[in-house]
C-alpha positions as CSV (number, residue, x, y, z in Angstrom):
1,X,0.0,0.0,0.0
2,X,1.2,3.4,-1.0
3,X,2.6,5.3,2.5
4,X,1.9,9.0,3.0
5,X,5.6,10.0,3.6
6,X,6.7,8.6,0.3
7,X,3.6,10.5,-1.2
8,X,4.5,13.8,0.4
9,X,8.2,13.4,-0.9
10,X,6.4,13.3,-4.3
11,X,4.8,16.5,-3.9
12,X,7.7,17.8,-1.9
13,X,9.5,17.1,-5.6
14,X,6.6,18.5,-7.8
15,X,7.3,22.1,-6.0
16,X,10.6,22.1,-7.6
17,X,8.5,22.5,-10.8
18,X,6.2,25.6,-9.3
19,X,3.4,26.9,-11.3
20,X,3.3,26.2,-15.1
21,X,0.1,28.0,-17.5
22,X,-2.3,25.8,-19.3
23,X,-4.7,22.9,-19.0
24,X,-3.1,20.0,-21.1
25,X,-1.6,17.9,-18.1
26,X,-4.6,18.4,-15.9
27,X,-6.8,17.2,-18.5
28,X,-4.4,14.4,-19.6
29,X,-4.8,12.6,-16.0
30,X,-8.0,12.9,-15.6
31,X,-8.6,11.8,-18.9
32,X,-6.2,8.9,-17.9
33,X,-8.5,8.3,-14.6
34,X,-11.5,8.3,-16.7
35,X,-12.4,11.8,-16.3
36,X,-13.8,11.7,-12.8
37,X,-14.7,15.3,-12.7
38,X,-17.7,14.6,-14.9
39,X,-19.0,12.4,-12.2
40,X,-20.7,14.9,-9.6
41,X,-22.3,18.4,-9.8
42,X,-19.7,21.3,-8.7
43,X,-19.6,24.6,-7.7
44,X,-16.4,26.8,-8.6
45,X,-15.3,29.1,-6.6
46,X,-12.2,31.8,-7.3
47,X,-11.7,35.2,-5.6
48,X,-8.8,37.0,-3.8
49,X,-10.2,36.5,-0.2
50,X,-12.8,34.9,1.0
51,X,-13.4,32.2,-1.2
52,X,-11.9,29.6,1.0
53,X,-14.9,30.5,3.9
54,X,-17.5,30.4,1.4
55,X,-16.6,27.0,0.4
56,X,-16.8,26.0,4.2
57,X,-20.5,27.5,4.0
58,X,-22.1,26.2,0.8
59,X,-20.3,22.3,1.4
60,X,-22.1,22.8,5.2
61,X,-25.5,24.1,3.4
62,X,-25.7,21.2,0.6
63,X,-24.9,18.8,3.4
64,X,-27.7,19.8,5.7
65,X,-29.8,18.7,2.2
66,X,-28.9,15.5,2.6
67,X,-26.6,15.6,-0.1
68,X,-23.0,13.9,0.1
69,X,-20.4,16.6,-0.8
70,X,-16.4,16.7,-1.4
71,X,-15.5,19.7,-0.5
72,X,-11.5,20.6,-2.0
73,X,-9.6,23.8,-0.7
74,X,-6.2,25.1,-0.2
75,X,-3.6,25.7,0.5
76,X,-4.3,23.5,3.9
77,X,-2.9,24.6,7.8
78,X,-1.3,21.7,9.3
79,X,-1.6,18.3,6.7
80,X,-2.8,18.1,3.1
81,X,-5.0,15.9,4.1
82,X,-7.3,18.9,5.2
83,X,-7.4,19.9,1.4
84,X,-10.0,16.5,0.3
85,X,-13.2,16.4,2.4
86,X,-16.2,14.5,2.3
87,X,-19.1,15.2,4.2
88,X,-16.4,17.5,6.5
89,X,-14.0,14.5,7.3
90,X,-10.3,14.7,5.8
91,X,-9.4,12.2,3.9
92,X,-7.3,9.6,5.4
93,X,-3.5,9.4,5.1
94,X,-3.9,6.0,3.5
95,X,-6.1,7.4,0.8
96,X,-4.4,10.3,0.2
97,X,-1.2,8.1,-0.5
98,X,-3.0,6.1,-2.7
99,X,-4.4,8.7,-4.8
100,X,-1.2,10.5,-4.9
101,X,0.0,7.2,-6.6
102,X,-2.9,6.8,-9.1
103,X,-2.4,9.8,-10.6
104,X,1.3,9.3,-10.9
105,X,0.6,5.7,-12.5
106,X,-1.1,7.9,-15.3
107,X,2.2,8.9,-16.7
108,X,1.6,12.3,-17.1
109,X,4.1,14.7,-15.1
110,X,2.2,17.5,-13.7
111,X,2.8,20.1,-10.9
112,X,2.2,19.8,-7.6
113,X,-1.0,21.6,-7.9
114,X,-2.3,19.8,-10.8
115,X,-1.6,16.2,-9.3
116,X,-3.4,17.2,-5.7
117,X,-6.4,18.3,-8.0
118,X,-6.1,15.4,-10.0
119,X,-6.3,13.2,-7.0
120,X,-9.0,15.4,-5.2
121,X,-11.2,15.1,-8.6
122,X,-10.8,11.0,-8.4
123,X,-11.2,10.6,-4.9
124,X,-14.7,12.4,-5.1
125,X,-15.8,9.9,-7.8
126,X,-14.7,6.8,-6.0
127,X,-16.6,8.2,-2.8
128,X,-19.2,8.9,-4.6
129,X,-20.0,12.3,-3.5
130,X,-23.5,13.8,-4.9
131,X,-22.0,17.2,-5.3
132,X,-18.6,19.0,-4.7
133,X,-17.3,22.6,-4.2
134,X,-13.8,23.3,-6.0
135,X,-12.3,26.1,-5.0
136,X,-9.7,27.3,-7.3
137,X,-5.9,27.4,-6.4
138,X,-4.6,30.7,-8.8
139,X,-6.4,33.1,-10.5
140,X,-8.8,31.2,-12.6
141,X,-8.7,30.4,-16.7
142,X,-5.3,28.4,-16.3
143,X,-6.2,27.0,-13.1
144,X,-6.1,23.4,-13.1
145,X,-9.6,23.1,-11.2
146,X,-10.8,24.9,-14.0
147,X,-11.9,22.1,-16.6
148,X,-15.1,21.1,-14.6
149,X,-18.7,22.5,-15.5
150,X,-19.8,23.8,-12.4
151,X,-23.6,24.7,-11.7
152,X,-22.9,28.1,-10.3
153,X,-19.6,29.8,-10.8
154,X,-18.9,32.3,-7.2
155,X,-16.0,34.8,-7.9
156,X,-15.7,36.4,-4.6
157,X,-13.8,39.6,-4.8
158,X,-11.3,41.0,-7.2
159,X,-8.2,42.7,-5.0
160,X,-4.5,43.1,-6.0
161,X,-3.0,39.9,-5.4
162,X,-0.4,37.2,-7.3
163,X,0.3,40.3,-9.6
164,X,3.5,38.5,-10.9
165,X,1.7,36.0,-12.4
166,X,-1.8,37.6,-12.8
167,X,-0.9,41.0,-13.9
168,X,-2.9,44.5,-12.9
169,X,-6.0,44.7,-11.3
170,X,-7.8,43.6,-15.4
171,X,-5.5,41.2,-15.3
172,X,-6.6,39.9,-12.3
173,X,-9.9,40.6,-12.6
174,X,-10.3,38.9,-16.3
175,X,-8.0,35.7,-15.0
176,X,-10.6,35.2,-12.4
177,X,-13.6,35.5,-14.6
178,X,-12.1,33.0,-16.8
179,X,-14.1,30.7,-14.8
180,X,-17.7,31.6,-16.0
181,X,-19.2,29.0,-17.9
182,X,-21.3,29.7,-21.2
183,X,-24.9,29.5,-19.7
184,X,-23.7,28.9,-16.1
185,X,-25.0,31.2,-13.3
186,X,-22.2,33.3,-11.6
187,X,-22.3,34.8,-8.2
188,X,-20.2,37.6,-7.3
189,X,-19.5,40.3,-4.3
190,X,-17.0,41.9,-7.2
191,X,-17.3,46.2,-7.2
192,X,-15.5,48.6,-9.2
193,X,-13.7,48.1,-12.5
194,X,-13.4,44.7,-12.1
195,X,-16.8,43.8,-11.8
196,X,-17.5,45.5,-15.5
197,X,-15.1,43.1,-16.5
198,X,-16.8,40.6,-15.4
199,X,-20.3,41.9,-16.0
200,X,-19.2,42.0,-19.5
201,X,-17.2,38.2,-19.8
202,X,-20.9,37.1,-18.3
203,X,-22.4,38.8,-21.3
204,X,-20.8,37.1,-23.3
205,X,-21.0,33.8,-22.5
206,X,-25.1,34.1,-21.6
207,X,-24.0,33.5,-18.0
208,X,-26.8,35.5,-15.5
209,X,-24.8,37.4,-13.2
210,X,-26.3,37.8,-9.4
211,X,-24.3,40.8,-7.9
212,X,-24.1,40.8,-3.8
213,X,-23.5,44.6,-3.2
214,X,-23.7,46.3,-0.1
215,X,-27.0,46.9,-0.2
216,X,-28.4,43.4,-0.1
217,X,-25.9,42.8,2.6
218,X,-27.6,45.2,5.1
219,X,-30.8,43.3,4.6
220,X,-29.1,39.4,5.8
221,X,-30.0,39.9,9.4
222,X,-27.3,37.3,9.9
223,X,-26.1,34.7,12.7
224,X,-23.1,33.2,12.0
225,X,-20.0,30.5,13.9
226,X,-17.7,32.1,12.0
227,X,-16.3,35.3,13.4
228,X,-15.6,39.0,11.8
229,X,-18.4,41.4,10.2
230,X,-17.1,40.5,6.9
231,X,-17.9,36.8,7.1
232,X,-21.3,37.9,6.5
233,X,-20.4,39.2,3.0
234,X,-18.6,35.8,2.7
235,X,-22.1,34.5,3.4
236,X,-24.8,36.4,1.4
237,X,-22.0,35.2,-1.5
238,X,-23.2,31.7,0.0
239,X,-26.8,32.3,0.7
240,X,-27.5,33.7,-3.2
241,X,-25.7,30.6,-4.6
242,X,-27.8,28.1,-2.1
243,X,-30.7,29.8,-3.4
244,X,-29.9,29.2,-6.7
245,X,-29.7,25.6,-6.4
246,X,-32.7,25.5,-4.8
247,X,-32.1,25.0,-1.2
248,X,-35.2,26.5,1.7
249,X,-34.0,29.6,4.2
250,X,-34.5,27.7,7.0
251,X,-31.6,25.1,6.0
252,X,-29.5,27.8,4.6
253,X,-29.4,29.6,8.0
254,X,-29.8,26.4,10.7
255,X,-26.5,25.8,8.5
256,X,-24.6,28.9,9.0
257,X,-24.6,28.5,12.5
258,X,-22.6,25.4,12.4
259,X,-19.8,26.0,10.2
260,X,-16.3,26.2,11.5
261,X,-12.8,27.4,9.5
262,X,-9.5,27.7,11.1
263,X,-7.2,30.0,11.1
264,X,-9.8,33.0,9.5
265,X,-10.3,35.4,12.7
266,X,-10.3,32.2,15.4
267,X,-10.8,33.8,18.7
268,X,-9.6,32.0,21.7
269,X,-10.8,34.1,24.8
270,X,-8.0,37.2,23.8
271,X,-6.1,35.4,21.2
272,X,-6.8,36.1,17.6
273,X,-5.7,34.0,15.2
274,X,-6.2,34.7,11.6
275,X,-4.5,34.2,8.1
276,X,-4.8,38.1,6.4
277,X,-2.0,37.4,4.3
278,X,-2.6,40.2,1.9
279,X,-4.0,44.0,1.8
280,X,-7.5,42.8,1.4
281,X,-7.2,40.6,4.5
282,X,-5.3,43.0,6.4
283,X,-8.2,45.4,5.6
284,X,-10.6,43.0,7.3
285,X,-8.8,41.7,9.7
286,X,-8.0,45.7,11.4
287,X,-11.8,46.0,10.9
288,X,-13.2,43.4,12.6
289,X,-10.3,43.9,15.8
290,X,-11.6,47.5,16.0
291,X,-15.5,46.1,16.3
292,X,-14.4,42.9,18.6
293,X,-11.6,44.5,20.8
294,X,-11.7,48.0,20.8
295,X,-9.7,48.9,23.5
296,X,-6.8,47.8,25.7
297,X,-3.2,47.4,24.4
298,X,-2.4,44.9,21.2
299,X,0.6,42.6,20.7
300,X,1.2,40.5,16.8
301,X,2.7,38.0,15.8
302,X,3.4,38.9,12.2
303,X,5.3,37.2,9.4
304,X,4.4,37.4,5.3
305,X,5.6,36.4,2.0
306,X,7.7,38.6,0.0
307,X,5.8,38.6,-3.1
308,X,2.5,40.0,-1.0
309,X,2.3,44.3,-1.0
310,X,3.2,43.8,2.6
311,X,4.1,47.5,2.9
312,X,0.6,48.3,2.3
313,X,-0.6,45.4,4.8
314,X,1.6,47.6,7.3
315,X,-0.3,50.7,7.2
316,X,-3.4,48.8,7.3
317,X,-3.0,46.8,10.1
318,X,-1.3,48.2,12.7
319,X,-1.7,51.2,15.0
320,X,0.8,53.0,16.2
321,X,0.6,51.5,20.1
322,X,0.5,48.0,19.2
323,X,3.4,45.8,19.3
324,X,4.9,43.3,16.8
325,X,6.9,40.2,16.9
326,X,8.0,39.9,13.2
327,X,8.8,36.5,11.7
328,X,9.1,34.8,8.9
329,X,7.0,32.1,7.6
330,X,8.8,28.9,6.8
331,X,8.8,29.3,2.8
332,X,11.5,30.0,1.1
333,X,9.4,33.4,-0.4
334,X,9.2,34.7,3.2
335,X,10.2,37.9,3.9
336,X,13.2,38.8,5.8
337,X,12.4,40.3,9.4
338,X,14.8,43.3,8.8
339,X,12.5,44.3,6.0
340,X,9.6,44.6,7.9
341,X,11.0,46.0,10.9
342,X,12.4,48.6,9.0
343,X,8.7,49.0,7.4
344,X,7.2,49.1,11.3
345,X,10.2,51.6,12.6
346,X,9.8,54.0,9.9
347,X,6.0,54.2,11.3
348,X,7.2,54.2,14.7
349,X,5.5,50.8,15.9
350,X,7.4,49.1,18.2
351,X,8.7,45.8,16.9
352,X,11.4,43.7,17.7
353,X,12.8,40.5,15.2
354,X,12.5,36.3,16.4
355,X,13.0,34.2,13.4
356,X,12.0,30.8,14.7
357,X,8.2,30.8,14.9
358,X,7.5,29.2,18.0
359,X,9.6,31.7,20.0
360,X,7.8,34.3,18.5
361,X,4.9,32.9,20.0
362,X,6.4,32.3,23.4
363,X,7.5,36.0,23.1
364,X,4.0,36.6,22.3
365,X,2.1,35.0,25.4
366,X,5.2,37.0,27.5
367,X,4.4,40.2,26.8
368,X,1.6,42.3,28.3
369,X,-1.3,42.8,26.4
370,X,-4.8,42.9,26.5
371,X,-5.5,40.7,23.2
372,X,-2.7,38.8,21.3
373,X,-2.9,38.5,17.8
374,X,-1.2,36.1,15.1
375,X,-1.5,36.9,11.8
376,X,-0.3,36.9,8.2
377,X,1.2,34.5,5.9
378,X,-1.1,30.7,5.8
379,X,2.0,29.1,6.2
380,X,3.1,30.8,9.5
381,X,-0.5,30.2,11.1
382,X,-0.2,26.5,10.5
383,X,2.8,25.9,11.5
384,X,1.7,27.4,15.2
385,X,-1.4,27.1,15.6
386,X,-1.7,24.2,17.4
387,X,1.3,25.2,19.6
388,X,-0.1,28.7,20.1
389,X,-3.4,27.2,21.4
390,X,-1.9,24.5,23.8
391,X,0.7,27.5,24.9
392,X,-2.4,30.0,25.2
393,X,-4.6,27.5,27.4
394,X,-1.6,27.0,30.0
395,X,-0.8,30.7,30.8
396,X,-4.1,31.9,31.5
């Protein structure tokens, strides 16, 4: 039987080969698999933020239905096993392994991302899942999810992210549309520019458009599990695409109140813990520490990648009495503590530099302050959340 370590090694060796444009290998090994994809309904979701919370939300709506539903995200916290779901359980190490391993059988040498898509798409069909929501891993037209026929296409947001790769803010904003299907409804809480861009690539592909602007928002008198004010934009982005496949109110919002997602403002008593890893995020992250802890002294952990506008995340985030503990993720695109304290000191918030992760934290839970916060880079919150919780639980 295939073993997990030997399968992570495998992706661990993909990585080398990072992100390469175009469908062809995805669509060889599923065509090698016998094109599982076309097996289940889907919904596809792409965005800049958010999209990962309203994937939680609509796979713990159509579940409530009765329905069984894979659920694929990413990038995961703490084991890629959180990345495949079915009916909210991970799939297990041993299937994992062995899906890895069918889709290398095929041949076809892919990249990391293609290959964990691959597998996700063949371990829904061998479960047998009634329905599954993809959420896309970059951008959108050459993203490897993106050769399913979804029922409802959800872009969430358009915000400057990935530019290297995706371009400017049309760019971006035309890459992510590139996931509306001809005739295929598409939900979207886009504004500005980039939603005539997408207004107009649903034109012309016959795709009705359902727009979730501010002031539909104000009428959800909402109750959520997950945290922050701007979960409930997350969720009238999941309520209009429920909806649309038919699912009652009462289920929608019985359903809302149960679903959980780590790592996206997770409140433990006075630690925060939340994943705003770039401007957009930092945006809604400040906003919803302002509304939950107004007062009182704050103290970060804070570590990002180096290809994220982190000088604008910066002047979002912070205020000028809070204090940070800068580190750096453990990717090799981290970026360097001196460059963000250099960033903080030339706005005068007190910072001070601890590469190693965990004794950031333990620097964290050591100094006085009235809520403790750890945020930034996906990578950085996995790698201590677990610790930071056990560690937060013991000194208070």
């Amino acid at each position: 039987m295939s073993n997990f370590d030997d399968a992570l090694k495998y992706l661990d060796y993909l990585c080398t080969f990072g992100i390469k444009a175009g469908l062809e290998r995805i669509t060889a090994m599923t065509d090698a698999l016998g094109k599982p994809q076309n097996f289940y309904r889907t919904i596809h979701v792409t965005g800049t933020n958010g999209k990962g919370s309203v994937c939680a939300m609509l796979a713990e709506i159509l579940r409530s239905t009765g329905l069984k539903v894979g659920l694929y995200t990413s990038p995961h916290l703490e084991s890629y096993c959180e990345r495949i779901k079915v009916d909210g359980v991970d799939i297990s190490e041993t299937d994992f392994a062995e899906e890895i391993f069918r889709v290398k059988a095929t041949g076809v040498t892919g990249t990391h991302f293609e290959v964990l898509t691959a597998a996700a798409f063949d371990y829904f069909k061998r479960r047998g899942v009634d329905i599954a929501v993809i959420e896309v891993g970059l951008g959108g037209t050459w993203d490897s999810t993106n050769i399913i026929t979804p029922e409802v296409s959800i872009i969430t947001n358009v915000a400057r992210d990935h530019e290297n790769i995706l371009g400017d803010l049309d760019g971006i904003a035309r890459n992510k549309a590139g996931i509306i299907k001809p005739n295929v409804p598409c939900v979207t809480g886009t504004t500005g520019t980039a939603l005539e861009i997408i207004r107009e690539v649903a034109a012309e592909k016959n795709s009705p458009l359902y727009e979730i602007n501010t002031l539909k928002l104000k009428a959800q008198s909402l109750k959520l599990n997950l945290r922050g004010d701007y979960q409930k934009f997350n969720a009238a982005i999941a309520i209009e695409t429920a909806r649309l496949l038919g699912v009652d109110d009462e289920t929608i919002f019985a359903a809302l109140k149960r679903v959980t997602w780590a790592g996206r403002f997770e409140i433990h008593d006075s630690l925060v813990i939340d994943g705003a890893h770039n401007s957009h995020g930092a945006t809604a992250l400040r906003t919803a520490l302002d509304e939950t802890f107004p007062h009182g002294r704050r103290a970060f952990v804070f570590g990002v990648l180096g290809d994220k506008n982190f000088s604008d995340m910066i002047k979002i985030l912070f205020r000028t009495d809070d204090f940070v503990i800068v580190t750096e993720p453990p990717s090799e695109r981290a970026a360097s503590t001196e460059t963000i304290c250099a960033l903080l000191a030339e706005r005068k918030i007190s910072c001070v530099a601890v590469k190693d992760n965990f004794a950031a934290v333990e620097k964290l839970f050591s100094t006085p302050a009235d809520v403790k916060i750890i945020a930034g880079s996906l990578y950085l919150i996995g790698a201590v959340r677990q610790f930071a919780v056990r560690k937060f639980s013991l000194v208070t």
